[in-house]
TORKOLDO-979864 format. One record per residue (C-alpha): y negated, z negated, x negated; residue number from 1; residue in one letter. Coordinates in nm, 2 decimals. Each point is the difference from the previous one (the first is absolute). Layout:
<nodes>
      py      pz      px    k  r
       Y       Z       X  NUM  A
...
</nodes>
This chain:
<nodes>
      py      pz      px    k  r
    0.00    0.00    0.00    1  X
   -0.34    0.10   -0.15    2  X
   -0.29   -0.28    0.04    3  X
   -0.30    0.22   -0.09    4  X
   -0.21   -0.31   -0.01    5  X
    0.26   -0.18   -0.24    6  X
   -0.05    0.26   -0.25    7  X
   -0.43    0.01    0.08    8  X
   -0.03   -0.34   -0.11    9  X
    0.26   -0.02   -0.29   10  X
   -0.01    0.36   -0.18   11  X
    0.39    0.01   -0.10   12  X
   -0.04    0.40   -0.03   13  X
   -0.35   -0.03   -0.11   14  X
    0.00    0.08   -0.47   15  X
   -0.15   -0.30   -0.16   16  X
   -0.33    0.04   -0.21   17  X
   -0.04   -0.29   -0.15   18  X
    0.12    0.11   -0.37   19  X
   -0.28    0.33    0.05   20  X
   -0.21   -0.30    0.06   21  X
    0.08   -0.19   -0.30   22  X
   -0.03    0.26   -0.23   23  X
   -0.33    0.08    0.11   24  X
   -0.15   -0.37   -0.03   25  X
    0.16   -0.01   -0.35   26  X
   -0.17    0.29   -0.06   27  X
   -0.33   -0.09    0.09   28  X
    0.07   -0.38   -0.20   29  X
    0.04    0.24   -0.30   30  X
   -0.29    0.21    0.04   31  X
   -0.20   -0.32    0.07   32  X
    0.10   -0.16   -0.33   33  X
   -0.14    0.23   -0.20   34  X
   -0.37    0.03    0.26   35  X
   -0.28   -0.11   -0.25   36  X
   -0.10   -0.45    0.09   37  X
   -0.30   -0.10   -0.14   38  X
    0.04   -0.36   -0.17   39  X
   -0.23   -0.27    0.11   40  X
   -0.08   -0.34    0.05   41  X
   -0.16   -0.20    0.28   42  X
   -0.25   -0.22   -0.05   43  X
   -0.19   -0.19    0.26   44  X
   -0.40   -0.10    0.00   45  X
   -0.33    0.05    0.14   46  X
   -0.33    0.18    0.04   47  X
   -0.30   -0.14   -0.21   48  X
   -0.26    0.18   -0.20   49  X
   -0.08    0.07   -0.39   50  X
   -0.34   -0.14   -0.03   51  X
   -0.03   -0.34    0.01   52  X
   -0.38    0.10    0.24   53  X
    0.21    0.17    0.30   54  X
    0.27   -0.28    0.02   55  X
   -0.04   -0.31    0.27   56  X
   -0.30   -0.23   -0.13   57  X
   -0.06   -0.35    0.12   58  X
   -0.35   -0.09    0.12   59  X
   -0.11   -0.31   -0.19   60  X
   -0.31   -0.22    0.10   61  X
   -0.25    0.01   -0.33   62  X
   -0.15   -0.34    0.04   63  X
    0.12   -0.32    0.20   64  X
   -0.21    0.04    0.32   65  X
    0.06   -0.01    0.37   66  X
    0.05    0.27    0.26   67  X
   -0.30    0.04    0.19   68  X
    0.10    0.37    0.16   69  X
    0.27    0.24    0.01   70  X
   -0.07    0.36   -0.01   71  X
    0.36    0.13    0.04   72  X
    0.30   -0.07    0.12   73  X
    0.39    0.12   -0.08   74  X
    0.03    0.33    0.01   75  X
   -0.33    0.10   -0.05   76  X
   -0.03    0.30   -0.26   77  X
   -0.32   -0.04   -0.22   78  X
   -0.23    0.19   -0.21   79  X
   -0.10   -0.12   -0.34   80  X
   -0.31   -0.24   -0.02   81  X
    0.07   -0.14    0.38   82  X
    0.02   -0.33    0.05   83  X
    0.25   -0.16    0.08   84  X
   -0.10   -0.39    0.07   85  X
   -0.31   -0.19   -0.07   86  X
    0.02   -0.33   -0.13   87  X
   -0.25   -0.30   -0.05   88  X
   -0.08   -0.26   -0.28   89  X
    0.21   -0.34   -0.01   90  X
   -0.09   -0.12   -0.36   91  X
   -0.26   -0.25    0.00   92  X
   -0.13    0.22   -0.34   93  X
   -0.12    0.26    0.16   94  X
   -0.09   -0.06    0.39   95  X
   -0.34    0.01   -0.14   96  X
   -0.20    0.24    0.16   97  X
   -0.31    0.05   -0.24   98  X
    0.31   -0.04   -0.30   99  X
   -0.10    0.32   -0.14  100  X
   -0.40   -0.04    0.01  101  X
    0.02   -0.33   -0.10  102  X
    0.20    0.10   -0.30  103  X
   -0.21    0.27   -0.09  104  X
   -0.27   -0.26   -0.04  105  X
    0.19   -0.21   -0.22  106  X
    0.01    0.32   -0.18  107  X
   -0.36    0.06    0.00  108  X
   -0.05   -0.36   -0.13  109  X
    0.24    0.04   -0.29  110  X
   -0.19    0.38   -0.10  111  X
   -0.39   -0.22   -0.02  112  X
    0.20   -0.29   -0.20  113  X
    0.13    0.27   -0.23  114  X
   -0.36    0.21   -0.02  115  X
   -0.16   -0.33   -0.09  116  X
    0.25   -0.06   -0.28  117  X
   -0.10    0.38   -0.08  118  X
   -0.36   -0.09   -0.02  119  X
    0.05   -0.32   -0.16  120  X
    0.23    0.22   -0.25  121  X
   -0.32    0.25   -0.07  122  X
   -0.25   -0.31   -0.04  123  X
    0.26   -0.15   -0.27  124  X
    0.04    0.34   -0.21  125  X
   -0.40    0.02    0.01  126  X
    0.03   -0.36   -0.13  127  X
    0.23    0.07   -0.26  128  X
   -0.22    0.35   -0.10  129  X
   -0.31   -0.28    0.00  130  X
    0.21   -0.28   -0.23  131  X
    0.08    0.30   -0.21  132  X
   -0.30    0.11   -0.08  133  X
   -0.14   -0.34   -0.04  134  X
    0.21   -0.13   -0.22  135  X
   -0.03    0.43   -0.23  136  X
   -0.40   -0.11    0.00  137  X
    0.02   -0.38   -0.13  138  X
    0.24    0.11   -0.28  139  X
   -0.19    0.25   -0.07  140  X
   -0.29   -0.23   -0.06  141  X
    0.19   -0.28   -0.17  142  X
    0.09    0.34   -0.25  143  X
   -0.37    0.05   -0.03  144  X
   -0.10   -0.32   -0.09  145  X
    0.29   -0.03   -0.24  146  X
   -0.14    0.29   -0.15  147  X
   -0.30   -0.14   -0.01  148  X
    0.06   -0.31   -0.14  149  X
    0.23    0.21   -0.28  150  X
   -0.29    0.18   -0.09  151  X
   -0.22   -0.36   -0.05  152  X
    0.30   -0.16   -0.16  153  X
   -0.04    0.29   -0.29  154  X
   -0.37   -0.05   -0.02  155  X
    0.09   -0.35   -0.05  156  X
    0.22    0.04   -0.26  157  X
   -0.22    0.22   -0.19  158  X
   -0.27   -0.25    0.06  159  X
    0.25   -0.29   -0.14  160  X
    0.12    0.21   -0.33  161  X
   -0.41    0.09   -0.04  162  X
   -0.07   -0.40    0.04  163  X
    0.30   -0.04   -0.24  164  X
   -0.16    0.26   -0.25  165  X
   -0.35   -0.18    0.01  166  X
    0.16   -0.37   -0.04  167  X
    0.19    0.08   -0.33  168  X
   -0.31    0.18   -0.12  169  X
   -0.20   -0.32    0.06  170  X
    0.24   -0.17   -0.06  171  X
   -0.02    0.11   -0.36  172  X
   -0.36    0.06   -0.04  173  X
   -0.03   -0.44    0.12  174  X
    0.30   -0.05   -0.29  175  X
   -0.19    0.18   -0.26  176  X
   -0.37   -0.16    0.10  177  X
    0.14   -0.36   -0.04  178  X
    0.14    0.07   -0.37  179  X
   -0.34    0.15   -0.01  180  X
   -0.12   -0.34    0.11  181  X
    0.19   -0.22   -0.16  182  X
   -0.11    0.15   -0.35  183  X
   -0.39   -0.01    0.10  184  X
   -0.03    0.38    0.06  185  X
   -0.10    0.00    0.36  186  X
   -0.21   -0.25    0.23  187  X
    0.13   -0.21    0.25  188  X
   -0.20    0.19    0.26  189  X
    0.18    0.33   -0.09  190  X
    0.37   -0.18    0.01  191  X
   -0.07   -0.14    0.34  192  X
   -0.10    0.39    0.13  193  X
    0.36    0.05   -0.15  194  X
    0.11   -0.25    0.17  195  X
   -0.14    0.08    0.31  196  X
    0.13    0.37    0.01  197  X
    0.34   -0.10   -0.08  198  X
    0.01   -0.25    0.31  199  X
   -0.16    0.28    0.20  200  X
    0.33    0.24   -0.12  201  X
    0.22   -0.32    0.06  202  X
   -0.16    0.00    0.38  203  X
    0.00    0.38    0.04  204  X
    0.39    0.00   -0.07  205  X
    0.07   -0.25    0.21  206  X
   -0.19    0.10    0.30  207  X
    0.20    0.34   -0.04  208  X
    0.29   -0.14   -0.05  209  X
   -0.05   -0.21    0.40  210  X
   -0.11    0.32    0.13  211  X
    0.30    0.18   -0.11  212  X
    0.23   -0.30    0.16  213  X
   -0.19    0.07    0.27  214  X
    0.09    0.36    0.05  215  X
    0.33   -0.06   -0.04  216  X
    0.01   -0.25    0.23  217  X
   -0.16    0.18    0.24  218  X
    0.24    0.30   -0.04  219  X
    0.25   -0.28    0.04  220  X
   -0.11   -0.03    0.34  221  X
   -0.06    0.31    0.09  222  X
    0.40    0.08   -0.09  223  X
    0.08   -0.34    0.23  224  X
   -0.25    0.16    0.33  225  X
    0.20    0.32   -0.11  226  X
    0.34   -0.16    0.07  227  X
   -0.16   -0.24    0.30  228  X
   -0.11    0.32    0.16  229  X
    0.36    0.17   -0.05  230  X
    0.19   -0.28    0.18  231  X
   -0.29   -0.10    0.32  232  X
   -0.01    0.41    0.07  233  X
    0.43   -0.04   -0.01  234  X
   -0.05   -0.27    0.19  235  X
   -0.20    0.08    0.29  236  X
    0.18    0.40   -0.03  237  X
    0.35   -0.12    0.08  238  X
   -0.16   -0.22    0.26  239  X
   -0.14    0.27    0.14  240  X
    0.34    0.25   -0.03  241  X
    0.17   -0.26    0.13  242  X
   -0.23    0.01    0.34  243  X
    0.07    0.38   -0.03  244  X
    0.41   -0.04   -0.02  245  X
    0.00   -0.26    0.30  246  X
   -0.22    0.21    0.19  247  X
    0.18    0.35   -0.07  248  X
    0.30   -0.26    0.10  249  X
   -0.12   -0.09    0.32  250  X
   -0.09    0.40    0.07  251  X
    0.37    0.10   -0.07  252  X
    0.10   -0.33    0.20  253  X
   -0.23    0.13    0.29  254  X
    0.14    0.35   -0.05  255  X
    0.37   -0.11    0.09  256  X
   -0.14   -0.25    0.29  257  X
   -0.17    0.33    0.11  258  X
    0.30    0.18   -0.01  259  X
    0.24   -0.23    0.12  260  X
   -0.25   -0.06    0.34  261  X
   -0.02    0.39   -0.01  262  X
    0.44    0.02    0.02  263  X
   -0.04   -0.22    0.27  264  X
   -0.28    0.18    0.22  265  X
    0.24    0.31   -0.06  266  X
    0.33   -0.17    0.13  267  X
   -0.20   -0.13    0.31  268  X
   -0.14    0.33    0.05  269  X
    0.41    0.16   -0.05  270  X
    0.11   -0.31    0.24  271  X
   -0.18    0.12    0.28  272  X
    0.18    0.33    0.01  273  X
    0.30   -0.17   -0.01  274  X
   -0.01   -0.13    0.35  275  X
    0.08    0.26    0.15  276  X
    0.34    0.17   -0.07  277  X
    0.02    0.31   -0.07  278  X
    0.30    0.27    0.00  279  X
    0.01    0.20   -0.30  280  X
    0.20    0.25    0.06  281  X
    0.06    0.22    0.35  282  X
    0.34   -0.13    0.13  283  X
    0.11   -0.21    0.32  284  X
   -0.01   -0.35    0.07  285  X
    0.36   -0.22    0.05  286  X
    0.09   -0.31   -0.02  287  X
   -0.31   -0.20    0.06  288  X
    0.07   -0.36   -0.05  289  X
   -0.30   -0.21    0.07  290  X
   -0.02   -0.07    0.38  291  X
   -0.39   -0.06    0.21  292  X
   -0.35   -0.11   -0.16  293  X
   -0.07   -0.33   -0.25  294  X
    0.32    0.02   -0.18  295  X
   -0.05   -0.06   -0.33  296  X
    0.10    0.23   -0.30  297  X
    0.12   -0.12   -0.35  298  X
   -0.14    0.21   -0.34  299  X
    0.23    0.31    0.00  300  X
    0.21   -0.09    0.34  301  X
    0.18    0.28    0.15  302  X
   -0.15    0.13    0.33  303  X
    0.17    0.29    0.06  304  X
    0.12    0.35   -0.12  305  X
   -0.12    0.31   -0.05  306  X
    0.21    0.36    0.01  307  X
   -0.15    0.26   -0.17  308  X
   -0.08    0.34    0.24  309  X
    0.07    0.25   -0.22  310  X
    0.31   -0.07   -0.25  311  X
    0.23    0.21   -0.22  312  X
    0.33   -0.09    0.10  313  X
    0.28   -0.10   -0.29  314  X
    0.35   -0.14    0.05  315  X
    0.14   -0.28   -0.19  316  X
    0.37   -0.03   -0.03  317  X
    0.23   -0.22   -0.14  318  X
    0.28    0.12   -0.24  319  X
    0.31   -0.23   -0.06  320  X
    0.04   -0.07   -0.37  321  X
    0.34    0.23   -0.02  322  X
   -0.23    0.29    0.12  323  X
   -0.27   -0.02   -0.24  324  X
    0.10    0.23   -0.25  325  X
   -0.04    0.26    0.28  326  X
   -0.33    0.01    0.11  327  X
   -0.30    0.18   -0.22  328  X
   -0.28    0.09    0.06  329  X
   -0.08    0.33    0.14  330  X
    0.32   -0.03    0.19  331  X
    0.05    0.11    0.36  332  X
    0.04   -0.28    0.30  333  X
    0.07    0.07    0.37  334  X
   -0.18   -0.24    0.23  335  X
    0.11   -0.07    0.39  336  X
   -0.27   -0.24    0.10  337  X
    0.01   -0.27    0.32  338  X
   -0.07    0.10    0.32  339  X
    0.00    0.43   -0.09  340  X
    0.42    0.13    0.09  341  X
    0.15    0.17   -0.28  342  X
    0.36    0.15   -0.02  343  X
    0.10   -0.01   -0.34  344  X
    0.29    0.19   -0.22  345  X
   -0.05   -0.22   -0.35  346  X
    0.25    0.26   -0.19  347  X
   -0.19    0.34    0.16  348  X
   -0.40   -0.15    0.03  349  X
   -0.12    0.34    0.05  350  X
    0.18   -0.03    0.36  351  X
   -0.12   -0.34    0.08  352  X
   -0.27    0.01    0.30  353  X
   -0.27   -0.33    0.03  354  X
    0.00   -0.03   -0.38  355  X
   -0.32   -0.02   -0.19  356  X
    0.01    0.11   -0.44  357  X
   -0.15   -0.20   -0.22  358  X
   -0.05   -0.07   -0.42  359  X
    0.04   -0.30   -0.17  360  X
   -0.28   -0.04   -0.26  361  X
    0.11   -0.33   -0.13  362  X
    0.27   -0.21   -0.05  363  X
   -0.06   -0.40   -0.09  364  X
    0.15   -0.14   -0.35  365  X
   -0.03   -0.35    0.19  366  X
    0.27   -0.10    0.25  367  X
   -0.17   -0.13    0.32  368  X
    0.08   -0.34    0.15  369  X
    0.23    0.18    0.22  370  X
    0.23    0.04   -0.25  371  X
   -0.09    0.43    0.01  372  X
   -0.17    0.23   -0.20  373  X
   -0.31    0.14    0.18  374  X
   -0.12    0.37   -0.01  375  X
   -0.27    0.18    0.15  376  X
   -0.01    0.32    0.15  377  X
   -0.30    0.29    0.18  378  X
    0.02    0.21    0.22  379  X
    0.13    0.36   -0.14  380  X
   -0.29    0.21    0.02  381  X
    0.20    0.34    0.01  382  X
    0.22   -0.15    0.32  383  X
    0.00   -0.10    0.36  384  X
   -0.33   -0.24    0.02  385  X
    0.07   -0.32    0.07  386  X
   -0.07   -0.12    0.35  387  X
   -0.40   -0.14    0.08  388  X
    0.12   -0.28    0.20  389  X
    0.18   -0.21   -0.31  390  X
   -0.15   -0.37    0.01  391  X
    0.04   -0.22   -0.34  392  X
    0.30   -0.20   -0.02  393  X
    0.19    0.22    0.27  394  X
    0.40   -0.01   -0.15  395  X
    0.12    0.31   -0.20  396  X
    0.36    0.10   -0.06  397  X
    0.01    0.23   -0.28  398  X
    0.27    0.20   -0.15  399  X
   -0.02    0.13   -0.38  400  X
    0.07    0.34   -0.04  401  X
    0.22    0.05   -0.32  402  X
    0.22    0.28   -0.17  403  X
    0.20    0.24    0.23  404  X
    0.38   -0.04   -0.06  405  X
    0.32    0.16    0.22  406  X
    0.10   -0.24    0.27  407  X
    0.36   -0.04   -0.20  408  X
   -0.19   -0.13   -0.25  409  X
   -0.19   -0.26    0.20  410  X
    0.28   -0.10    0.19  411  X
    0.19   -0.04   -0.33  412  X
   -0.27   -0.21   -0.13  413  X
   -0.06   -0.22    0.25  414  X
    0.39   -0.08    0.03  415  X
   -0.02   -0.09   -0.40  416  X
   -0.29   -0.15    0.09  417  X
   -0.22    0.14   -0.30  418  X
   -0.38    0.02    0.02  419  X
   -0.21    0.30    0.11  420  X
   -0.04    0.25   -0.28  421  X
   -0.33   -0.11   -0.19  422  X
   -0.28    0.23    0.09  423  X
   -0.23    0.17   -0.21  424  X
   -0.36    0.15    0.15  425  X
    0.00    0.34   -0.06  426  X
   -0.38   -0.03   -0.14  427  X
    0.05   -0.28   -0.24  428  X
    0.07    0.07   -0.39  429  X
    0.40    0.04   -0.03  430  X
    0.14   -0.28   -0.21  431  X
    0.29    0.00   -0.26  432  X
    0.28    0.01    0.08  433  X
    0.19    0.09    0.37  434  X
   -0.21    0.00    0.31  435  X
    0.29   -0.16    0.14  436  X
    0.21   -0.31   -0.05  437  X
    0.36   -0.02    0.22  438  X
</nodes>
């Protein structure tokens, strides 16, 4: 009996094509084993920026103060120069509010102390000048009257040797009169005339003789006003140039008072600006932390945070220690970030759809406290532009594009479990040695 629904549902007469089948799979695993894979790595991290201006910046207050307005709030995006809060005094130092005038004024006072040290400075050279010339003109007489009495103390001398002269003449005229006398050849009258010149001679000598002391004496004296004049001119000069040294001491005194009030006048004058705070850079305002009006601010508290408007994006990723040796620089990354789909093929990244290229331009000697080695990679100019919408910090899974090898190869490999195949950028200097290691 024939049971055609018997033989629909179990195919008893039907050929079997399962080894057709088998044949062709195994074919297709063989030609896939020898398809090109492209080796990589995957590495995880996330947006940020290069320059140290475009990343996230923390809004600090410049002076302790108090929050007297608030002319944002999160959110907000900002221009550079607004302000963001204004703030009022709370040290006792400065709530002042004549500080500034009133300093200027001490500064004023300390300029007419240090002009009248300046004048009295001026008045003390003339001084000097006048001591000077003084003391030039009463040498200069003391040297004429020494000259003078030089001159009178030759005369003298002259005088004494001529009184000398005449007094040994007489001298012997008297000597020879009295033997005269005493044998009766002369009168008595004409031995006292003797007599009476010699004692004249006798006087004459003498009388030069105390003039000539006198002279000298006198040039004695002179030589002593001489000296006397010296030392009360020293005397009354270093006086004097020590008036000028205080003085000139007091001016350079009033100079550093003058500058010292003059620092001050200019920090008051900076304080004031720094009650207001200002953004300086065009970005967005998050995470504002001080709540309502009258809370007080510390010196360099955290208010808030400011994101920069215009950045150029970077990645950062982190590279396991094992992985190090094969990431370069100039080497090519593939970037799926959060939130933008991406269907990716690691071994064939030309088939991959979502996936953004990149470049790493750096690679850290220094291991992080992670434990990884961090890179950092831009955008690939010559490929798909990275999306407008990337925020910093946003997560990045990245995949590093190394040599292309057969899949038997990289299925062989990762059953040894050996390492990638080191990779070499094709525009760096070619070292000694193989390219590759394994």
């Amino acid at each position: 009996m024939k049971l055609e629904s018997f033989n629909n549902i179990y195919h008893y007469n039907r050929k079997s094509r399962v080894k057709r089948w088998f044949y062709i799979f195994l074919a297709l695993c063989v030609i896939i084993l020898f398809l090109p894979w492209t080796q990589n790595i995957k590495v995880k991290g996330n947006v940020t920026s290069l320059l140290q201006e475009q990343r996230p910046q923390q809004l600090n207050s410049p002076i302790p103060g108090r929050i007297a307005r608030w002319h944002v709030k999160n959110g907000d995006f900002v221009k550079k120069g607004d302000t963001i809060l204004q703030l009022t005094e709370v040290k006792e130092d400065y709530m002042d509010p004549l500080l500034i005038d009133r300093t200027e004024e001490q500064v004023k006072a300390k300029q007419g102390v240090r002009n009248y040290y300046e004048a009295k400075v001026n008045t003390t050279d003339a001084q000097l000048s006048a001591l000077a010339s003084g003391r030039d003109l009463k040498l200069e007489q003391l040297k004429v009257k020494l000259g003078q009495l030089n001159n009178k103390l030759a005369a003298e001398e002259a005088e004494l040797e001529a009184a000398n002269n005449e007094l040994e003449l007489t001298t012997d005229q008297y000597q020879r009169q009295k033997k005269m006398y005493d044998e009766g050849l002369v009168s008595l009258t004409q031995l006292q005339q003797r007599s009476i010149t010699y004692q004249n001679a006798t006087a004459k000598k003498t009388a030069a003789q105390n003039k000539l002391a006198q002279t000298r004496q006198e040039i004695i004296t002179v030589n002593l006003e001489q000296s006397a004049t010296v030392q009360d001119y020293s005397e009354k000069l270093n006086k004097t140039q020590g008036e000028l040294f205080q003085s000139k001491g007091q001016i350079e005194s009033s100079e550093g008072d003058i500058a010292k009030l003059q620092n001050q006048v200019s920090n008051y004058k900076i304080r004031l600006g720094l009650y207001a705070v200002i953004a300086a850079q065009d970005g967005q305002i998050v995470q504002l932390n001080k709540a309502g009006i009258g809370e007080i601010l510390k010196d360099g508290e955290s208010i808030g945070s400011i994101v920069p408007g215009n950045v150029d994006y970077a990645v950062e990723i982190y590279i396991k220690p094992v992985d190090l040796p094969l990431v370069k620089a100039g080497q090519s990354v593939m970037f799926v970030f959060d939130g933008f789909p991406a269907i990716v093929f690691s071994g064939w990244p030309n088939t991959s759809y979502g996936i953004f290229r990149g470049k790493v331009i750096a690679v850290e000697s220094n291991i992080s406290a992670n434990g990884l080695f961090r890179a950092l990679a831009i955008e690939d100019k010559g490929k798909k532009p990275w999306p407008p919408q990337l925020k910093m910090g946003a997560g990045v899974q990245g995949i590093a594009i190394l040599n292309d090898v057969p899949v038997w190869y990289e299925l062989w490999r990762n059953i040894n479990g050996f390492p990638p195949d080191y990779y070499t950028v094709k525009n760096e200097k070619p070292t000694s040695g193989n390219e590759k290691s394994k």
